[in-house]
Backbone as ProteinMPNN parsed JSONL, in Angstrom:
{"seq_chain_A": "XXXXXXXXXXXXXXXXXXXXXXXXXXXXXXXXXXXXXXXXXXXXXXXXXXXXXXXXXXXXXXXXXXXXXXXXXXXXXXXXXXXXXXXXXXXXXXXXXXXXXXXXXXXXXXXXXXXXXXXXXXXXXXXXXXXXXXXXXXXXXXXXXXXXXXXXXXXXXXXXXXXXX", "coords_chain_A": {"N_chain_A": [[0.853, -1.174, 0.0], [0.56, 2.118, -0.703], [1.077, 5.676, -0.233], [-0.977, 8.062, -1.016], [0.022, 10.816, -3.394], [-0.056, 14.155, -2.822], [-2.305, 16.334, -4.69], [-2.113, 18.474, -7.544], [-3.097, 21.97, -7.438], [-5.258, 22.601, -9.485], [-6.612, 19.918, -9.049], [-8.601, 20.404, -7.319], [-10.477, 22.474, -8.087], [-11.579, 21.225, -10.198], [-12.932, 18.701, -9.504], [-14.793, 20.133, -7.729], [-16.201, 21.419, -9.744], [-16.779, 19.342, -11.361], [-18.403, 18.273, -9.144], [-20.826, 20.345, -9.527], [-21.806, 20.36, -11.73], [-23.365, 17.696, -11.615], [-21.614, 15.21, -12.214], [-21.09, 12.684, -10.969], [-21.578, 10.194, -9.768], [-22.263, 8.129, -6.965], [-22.718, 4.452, -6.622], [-22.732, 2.892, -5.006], [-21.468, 1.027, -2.013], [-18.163, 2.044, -1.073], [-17.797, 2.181, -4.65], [-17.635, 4.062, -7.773], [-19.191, 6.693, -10.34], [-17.46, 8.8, -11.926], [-17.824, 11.531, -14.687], [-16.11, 12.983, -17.325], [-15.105, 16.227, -17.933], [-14.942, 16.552, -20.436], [-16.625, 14.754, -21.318], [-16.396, 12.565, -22.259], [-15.122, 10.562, -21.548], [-15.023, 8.292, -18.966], [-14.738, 8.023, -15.319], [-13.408, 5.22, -13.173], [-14.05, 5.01, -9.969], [-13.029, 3.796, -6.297], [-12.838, 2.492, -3.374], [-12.268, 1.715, -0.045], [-13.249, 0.077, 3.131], [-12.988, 1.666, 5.693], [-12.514, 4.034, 4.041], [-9.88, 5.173, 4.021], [-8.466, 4.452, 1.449], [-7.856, 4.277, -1.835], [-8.658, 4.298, -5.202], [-8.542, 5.103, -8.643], [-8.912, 4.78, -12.105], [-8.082, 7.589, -13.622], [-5.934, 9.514, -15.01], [-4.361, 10.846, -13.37], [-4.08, 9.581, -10.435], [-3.973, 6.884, -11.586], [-0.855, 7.141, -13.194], [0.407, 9.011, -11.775], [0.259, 8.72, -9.102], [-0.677, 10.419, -7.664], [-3.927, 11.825, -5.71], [-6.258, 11.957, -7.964], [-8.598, 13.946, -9.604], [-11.2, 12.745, -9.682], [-11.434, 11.172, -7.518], [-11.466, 13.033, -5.887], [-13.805, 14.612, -6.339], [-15.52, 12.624, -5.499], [-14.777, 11.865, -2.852], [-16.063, 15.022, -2.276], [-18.837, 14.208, -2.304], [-19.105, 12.533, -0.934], [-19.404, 13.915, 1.251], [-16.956, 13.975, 2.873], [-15.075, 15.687, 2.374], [-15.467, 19.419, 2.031], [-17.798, 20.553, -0.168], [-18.886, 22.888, -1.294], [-21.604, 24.336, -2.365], [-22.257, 27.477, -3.685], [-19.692, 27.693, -4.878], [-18.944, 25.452, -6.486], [-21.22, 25.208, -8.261], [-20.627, 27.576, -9.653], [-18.151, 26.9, -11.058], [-19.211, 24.979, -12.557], [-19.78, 24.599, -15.148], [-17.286, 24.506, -16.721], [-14.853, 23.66, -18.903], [-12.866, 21.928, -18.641], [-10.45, 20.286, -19.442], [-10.387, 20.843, -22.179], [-9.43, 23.537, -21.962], [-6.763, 22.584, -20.797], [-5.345, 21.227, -22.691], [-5.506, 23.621, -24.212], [-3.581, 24.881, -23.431], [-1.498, 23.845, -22.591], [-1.092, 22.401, -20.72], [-0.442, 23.868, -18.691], [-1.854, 24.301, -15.821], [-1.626, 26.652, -13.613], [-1.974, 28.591, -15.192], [-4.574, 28.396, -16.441], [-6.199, 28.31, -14.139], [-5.79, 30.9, -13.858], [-7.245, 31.927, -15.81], [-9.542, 31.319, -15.79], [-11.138, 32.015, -13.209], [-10.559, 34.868, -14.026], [-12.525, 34.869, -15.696], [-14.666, 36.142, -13.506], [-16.719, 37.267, -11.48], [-15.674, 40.006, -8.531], [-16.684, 38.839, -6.308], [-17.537, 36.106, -7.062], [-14.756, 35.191, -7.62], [-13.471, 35.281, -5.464], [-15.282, 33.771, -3.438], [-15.022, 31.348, -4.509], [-12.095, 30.695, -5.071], [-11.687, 30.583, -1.843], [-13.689, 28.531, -1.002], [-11.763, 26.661, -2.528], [-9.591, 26.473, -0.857], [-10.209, 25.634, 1.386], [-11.365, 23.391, 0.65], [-8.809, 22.316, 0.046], [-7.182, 22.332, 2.152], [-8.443, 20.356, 4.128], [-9.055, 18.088, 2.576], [-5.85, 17.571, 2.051], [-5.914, 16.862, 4.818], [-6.331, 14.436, 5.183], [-4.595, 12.048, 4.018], [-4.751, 10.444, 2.252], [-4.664, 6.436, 0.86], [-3.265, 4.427, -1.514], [-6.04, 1.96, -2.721], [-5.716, -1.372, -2.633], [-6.741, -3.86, -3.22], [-7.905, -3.655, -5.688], [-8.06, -3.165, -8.335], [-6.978, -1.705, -11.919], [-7.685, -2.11, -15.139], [-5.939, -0.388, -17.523], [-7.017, 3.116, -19.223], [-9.307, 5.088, -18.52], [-12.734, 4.659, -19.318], [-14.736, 5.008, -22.295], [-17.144, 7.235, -22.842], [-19.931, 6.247, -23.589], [-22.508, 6.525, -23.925], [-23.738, 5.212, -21.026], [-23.548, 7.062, -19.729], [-25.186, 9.255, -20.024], [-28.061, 11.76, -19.362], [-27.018, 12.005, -16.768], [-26.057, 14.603, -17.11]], "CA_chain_A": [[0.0, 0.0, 0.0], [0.937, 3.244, -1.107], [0.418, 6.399, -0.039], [-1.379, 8.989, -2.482], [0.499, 12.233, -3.421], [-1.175, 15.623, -2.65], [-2.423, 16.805, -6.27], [-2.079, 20.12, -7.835], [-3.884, 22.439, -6.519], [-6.254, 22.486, -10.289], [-7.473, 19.343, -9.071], [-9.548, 20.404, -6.532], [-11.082, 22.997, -8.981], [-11.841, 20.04, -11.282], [-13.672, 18.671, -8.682], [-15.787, 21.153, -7.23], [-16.573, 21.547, -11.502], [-17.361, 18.038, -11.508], [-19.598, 17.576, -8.239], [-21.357, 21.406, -9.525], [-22.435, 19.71, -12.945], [-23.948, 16.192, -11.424], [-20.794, 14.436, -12.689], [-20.114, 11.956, -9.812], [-22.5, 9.044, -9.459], [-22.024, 6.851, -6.666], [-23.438, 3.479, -7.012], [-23.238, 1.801, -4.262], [-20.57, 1.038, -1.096], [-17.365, 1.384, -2.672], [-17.949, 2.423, -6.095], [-18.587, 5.492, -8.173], [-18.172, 6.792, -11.738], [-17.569, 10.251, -12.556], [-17.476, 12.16, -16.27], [-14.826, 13.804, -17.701], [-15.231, 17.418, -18.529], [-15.614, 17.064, -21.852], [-18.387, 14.278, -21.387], [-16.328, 11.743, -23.259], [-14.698, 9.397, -20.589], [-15.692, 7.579, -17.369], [-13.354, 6.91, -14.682], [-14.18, 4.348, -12.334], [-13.311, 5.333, -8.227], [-12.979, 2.224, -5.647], [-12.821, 3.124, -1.987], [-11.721, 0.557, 1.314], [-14.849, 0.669, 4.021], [-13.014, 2.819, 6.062], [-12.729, 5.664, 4.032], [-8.763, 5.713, 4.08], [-7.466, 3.748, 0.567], [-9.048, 4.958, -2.917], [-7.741, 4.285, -6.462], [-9.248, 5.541, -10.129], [-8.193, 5.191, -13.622], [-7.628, 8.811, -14.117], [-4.404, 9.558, -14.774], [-2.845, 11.95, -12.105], [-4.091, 8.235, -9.665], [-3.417, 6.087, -12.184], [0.39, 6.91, -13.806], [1.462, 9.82, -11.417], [0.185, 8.488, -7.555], [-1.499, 11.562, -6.611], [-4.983, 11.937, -5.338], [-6.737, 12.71, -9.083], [-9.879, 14.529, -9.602], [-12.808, 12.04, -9.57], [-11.668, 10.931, -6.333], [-12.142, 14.492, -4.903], [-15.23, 14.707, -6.582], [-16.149, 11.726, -4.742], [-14.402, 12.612, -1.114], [-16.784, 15.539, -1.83], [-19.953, 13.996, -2.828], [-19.493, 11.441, 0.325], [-19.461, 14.618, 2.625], [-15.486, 13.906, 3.817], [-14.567, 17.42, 2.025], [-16.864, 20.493, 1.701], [-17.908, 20.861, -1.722], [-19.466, 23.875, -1.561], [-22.279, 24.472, -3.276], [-21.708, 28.16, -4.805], [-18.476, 27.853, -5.694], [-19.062, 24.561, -7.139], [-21.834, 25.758, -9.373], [-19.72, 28.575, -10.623], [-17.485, 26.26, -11.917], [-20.009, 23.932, -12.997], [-19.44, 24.157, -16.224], [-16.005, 25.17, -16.761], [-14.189, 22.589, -19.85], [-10.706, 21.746, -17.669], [-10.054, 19.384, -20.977], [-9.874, 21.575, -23.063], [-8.5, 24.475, -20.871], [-5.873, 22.076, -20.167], [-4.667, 21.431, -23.57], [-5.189, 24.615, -24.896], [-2.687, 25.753, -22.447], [-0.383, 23.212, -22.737], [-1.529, 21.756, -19.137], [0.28, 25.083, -17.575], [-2.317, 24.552, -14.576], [-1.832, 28.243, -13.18], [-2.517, 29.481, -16.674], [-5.998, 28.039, -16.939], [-6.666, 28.456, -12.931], [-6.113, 32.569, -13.936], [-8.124, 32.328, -16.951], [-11.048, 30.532, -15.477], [-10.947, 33.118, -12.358], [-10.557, 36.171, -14.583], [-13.452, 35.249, -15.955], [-15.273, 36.127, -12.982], [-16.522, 38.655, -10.615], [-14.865, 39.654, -7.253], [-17.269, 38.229, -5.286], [-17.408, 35.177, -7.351], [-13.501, 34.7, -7.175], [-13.133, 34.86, -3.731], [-16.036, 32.399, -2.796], [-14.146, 29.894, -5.503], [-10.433, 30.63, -3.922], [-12.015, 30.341, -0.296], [-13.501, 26.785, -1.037], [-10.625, 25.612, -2.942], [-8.343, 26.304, -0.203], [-11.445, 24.566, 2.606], [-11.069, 21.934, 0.24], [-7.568, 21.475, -0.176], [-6.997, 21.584, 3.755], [-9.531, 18.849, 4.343], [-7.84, 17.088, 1.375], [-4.009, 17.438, 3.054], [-5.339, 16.528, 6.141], [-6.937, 12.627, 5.067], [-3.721, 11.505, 4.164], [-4.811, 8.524, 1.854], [-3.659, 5.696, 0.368], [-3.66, 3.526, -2.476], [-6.71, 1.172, -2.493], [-4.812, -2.467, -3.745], [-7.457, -4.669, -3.916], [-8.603, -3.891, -6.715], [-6.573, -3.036, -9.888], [-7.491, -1.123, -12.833], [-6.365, -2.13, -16.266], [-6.154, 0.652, -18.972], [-7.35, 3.808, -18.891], [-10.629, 5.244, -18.555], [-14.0, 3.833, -20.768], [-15.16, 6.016, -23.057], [-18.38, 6.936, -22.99], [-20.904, 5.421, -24.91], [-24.004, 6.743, -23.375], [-23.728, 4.866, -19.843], [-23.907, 8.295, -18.684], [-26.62, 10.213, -20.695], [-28.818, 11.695, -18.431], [-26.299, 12.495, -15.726], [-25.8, 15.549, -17.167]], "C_chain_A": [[0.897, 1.235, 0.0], [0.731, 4.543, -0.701], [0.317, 7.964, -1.246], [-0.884, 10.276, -1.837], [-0.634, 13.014, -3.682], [-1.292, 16.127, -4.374], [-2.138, 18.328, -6.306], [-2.772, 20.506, -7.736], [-5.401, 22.714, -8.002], [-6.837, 21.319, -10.214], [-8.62, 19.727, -8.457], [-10.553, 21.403, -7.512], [-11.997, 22.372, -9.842], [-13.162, 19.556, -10.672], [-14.928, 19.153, -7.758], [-16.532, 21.246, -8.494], [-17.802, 20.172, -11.717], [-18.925, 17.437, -10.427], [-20.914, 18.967, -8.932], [-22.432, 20.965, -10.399], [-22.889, 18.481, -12.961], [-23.493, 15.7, -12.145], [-20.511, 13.234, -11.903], [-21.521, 11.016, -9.626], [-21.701, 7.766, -8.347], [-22.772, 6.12, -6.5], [-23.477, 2.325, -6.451], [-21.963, 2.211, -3.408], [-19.169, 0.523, -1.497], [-17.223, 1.736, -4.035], [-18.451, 3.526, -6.633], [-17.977, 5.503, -8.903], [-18.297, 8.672, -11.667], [-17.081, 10.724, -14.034], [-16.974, 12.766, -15.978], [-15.963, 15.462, -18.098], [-15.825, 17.97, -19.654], [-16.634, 15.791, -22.153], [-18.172, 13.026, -22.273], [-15.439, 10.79, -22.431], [-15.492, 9.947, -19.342], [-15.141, 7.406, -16.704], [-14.269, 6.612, -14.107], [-13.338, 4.737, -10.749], [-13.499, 4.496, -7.246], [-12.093, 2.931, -4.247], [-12.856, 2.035, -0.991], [-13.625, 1.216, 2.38], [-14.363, 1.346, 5.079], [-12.393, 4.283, 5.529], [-11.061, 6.019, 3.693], [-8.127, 5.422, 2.735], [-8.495, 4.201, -0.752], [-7.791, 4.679, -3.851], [-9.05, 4.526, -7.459], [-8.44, 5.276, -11.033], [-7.879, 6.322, -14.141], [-6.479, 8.99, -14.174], [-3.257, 9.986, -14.148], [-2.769, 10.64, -11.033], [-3.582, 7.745, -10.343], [-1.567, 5.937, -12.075], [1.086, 7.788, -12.602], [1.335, 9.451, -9.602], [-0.279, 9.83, -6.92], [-3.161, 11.771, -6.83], [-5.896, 13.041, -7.064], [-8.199, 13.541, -8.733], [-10.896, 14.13, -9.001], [-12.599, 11.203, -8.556], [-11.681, 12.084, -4.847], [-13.015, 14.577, -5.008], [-15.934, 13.59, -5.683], [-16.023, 10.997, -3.356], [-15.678, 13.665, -0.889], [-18.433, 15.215, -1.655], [-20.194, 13.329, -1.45], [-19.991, 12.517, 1.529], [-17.946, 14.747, 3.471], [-14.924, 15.464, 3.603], [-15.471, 18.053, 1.385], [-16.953, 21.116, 0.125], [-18.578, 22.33, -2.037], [-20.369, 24.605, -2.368], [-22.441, 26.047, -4.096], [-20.823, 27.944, -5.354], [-18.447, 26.59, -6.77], [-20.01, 24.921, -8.16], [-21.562, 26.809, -10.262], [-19.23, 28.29, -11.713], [-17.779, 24.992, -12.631], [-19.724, 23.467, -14.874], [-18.211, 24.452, -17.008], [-15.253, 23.734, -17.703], [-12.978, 22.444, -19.789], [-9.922, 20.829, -18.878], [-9.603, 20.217, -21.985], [-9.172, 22.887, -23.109], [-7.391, 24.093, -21.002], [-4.975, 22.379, -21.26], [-4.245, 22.171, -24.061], [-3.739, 25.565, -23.925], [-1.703, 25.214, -22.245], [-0.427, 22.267, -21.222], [-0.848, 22.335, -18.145], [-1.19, 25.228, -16.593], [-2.531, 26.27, -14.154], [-2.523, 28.914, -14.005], [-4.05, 29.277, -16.704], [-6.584, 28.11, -15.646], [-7.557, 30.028, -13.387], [-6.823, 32.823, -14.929], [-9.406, 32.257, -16.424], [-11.456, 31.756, -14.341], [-11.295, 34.825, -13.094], [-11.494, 36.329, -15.13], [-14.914, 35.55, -14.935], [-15.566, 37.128, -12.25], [-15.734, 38.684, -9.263], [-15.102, 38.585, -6.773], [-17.303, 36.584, -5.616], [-15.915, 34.673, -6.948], [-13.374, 34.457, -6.118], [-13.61, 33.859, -3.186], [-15.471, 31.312, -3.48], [-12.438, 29.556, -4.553], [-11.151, 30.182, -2.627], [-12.477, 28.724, -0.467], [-12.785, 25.777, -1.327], [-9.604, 25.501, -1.79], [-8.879, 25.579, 0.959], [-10.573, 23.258, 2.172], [-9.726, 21.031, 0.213], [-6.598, 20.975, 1.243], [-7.236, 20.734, 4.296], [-8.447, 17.521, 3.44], [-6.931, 16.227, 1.819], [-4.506, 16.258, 4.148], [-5.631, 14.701, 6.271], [-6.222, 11.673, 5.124], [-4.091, 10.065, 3.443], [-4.014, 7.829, 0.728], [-3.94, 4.988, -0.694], [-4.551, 2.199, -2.376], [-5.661, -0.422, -3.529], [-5.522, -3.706, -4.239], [-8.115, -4.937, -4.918], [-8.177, -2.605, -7.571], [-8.164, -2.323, -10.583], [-6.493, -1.633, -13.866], [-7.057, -1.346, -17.58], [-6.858, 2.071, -18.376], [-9.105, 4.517, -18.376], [-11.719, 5.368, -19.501], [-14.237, 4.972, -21.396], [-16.607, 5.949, -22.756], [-19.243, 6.962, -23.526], [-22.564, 5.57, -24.724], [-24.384, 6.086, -21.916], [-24.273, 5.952, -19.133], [-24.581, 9.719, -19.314], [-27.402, 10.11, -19.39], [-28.212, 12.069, -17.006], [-26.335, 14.177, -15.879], [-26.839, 16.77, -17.485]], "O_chain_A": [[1.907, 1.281, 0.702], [-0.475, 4.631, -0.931], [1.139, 8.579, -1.925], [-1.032, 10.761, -0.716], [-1.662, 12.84, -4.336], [-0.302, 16.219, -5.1], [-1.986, 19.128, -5.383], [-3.743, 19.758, -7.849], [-6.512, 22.998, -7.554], [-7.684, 21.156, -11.092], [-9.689, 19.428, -8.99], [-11.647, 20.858, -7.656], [-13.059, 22.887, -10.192], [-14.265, 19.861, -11.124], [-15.804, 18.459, -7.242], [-17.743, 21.131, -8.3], [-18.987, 20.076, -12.035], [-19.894, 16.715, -10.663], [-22.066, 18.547, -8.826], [-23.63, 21.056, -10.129], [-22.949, 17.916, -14.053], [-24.212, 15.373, -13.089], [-19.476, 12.68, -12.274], [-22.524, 11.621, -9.249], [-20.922, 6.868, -8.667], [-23.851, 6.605, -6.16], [-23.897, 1.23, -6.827], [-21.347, 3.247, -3.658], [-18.837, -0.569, -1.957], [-16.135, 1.385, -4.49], [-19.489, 4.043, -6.219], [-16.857, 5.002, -9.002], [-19.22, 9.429, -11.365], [-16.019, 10.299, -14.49], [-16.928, 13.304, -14.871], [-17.149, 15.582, -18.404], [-16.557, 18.914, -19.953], [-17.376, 15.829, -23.135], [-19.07, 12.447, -22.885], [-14.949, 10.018, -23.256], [-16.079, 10.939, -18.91], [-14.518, 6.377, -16.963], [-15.419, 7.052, -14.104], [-12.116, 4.69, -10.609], [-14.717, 4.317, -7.279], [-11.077, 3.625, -4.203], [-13.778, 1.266, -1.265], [-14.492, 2.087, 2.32], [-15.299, 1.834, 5.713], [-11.973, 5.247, 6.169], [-10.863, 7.091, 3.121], [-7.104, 6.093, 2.595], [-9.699, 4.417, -0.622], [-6.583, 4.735, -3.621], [-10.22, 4.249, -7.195], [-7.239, 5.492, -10.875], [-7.33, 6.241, -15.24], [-5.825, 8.56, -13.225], [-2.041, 9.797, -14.183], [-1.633, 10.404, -10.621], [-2.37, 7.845, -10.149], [-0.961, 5.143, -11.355], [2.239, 7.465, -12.317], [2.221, 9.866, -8.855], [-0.177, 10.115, -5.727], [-3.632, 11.868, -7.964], [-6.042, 14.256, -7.195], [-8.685, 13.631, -7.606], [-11.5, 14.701, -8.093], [-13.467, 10.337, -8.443], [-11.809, 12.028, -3.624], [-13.653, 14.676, -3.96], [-17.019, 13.888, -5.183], [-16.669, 10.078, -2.853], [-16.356, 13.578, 0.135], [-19.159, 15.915, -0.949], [-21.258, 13.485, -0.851], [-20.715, 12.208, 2.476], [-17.794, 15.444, 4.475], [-14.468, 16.209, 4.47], [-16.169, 17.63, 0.463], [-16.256, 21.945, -0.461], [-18.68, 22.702, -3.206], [-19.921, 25.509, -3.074], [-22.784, 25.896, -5.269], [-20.95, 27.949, -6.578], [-17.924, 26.785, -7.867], [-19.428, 24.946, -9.245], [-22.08, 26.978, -11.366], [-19.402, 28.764, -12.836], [-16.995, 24.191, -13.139], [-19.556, 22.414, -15.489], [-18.429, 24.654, -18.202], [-15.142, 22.712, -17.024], [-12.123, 22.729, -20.628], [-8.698, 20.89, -18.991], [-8.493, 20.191, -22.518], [-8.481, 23.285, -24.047], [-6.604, 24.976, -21.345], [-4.114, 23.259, -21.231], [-3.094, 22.152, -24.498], [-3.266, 26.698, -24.014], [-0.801, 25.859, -21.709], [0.472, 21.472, -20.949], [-0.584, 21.825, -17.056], [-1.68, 26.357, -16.626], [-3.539, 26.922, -14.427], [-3.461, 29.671, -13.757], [-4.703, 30.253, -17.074], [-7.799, 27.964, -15.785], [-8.738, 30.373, -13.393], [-7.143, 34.002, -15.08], [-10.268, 33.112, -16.628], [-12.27, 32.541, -14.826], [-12.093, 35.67, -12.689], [-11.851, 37.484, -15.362], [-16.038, 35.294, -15.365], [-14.741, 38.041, -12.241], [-15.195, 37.663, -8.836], [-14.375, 37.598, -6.664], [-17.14, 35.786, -4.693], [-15.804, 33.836, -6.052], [-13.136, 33.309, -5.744], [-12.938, 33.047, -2.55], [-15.482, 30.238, -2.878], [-11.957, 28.684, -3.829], [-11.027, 28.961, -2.525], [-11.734, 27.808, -0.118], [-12.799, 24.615, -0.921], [-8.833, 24.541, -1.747], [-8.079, 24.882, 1.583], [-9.737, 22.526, 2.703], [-9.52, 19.82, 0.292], [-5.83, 20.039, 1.464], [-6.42, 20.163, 5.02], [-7.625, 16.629, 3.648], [-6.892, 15.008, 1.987], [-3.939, 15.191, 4.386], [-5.255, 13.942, 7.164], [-6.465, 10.648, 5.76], [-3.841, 8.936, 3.864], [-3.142, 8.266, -0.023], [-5.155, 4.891, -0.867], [-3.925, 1.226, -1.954], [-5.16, -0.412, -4.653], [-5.215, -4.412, -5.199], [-8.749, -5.956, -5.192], [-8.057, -1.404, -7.326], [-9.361, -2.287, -10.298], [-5.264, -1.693, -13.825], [-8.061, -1.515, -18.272], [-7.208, 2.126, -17.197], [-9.834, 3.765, -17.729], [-11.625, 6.153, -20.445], [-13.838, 6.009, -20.866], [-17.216, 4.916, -22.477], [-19.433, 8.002, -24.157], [-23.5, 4.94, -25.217], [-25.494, 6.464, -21.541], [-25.131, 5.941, -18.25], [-24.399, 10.899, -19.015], [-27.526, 9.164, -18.612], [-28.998, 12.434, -16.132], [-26.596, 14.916, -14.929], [-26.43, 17.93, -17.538]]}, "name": "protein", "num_of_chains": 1, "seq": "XXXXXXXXXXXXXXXXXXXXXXXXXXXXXXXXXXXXXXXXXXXXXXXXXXXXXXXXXXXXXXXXXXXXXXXXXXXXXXXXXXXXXXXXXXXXXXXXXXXXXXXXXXXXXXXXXXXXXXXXXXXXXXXXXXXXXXXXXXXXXXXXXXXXXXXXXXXXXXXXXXXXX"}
């Protein structure tokens, strides 16, 4: 067992994006899928029964060992970290996919874009939950779930998740 690296701080953004836009389905004890951004993959998220070990096919879990997206989205969805429901609907629909690329996946770059497009009052309530969130986050400390593997990346989706959105 492993323990999962702290992500960059545009995951939690991702996340808050993801729970804002009823992306995060969980589906029982244990199990949950959440959509991608751009509405065209699925990862799959797999959680221990107490709460401490979590693995996804996304790729910051997957290839790089740090705590990816769609298992924030689904820390927040459980209630473990405060999702915040303005700030999360702000960024509800915000396309981190294509943000990403277009930016070369310079993170900061597409934080200050996404931000700039906003008002004070909006920014601040977004910064203030991301940083809730990313304290909560820090403080969980989890680990790589091992019982249960992932092979390949994440499904495409094929309509599984019509209707989520």
């Amino acid at each position: 067992m492993k323990r999962l690296s702290d992500p960059p701080l545009i995951k939690v953004y991702e996340a808050l994006s993801a729970v804002g836009s009823g992306r995060v389905k969980i589906l029982g004890e244990g199990r949950a899928k959440v959509l991608s951004s751009s509405r065209d993959k699925i990862y799959d998220v797999y959680w221990s029964d107490d709460l401490r070990e979590f693995n996804s096919n996304d790729n910051g879990t997957y290839w790089r060992g740090y705590v990816g997206y769609p298992i924030i989205a689904v820390l927040m969805s459980l209630n473990l970290i405060d999702s915040a429901d303005v700030a999360s609907k702000i960024l509800a629909d915000v396309a981190w996919k294509h943000l990403n690329d277009e930016n070369h996946n310079d993170y900061q770059k597409v934080i200050d874009a996404v931000l700039a497009g906003m008002s004070h009052a909006q920014r601040h309530s977004v910064q203030e939950a991301v940083r809730r969130a990313q304290e909560q986050l820090y403080a969980l400390k989890l680990w790589t779930l091992t019982d249960r593997s992932f092979k390949g990346a994440a499904a495409k989706n094929d309509g599984e998740m019509s209707g989520w959105t």
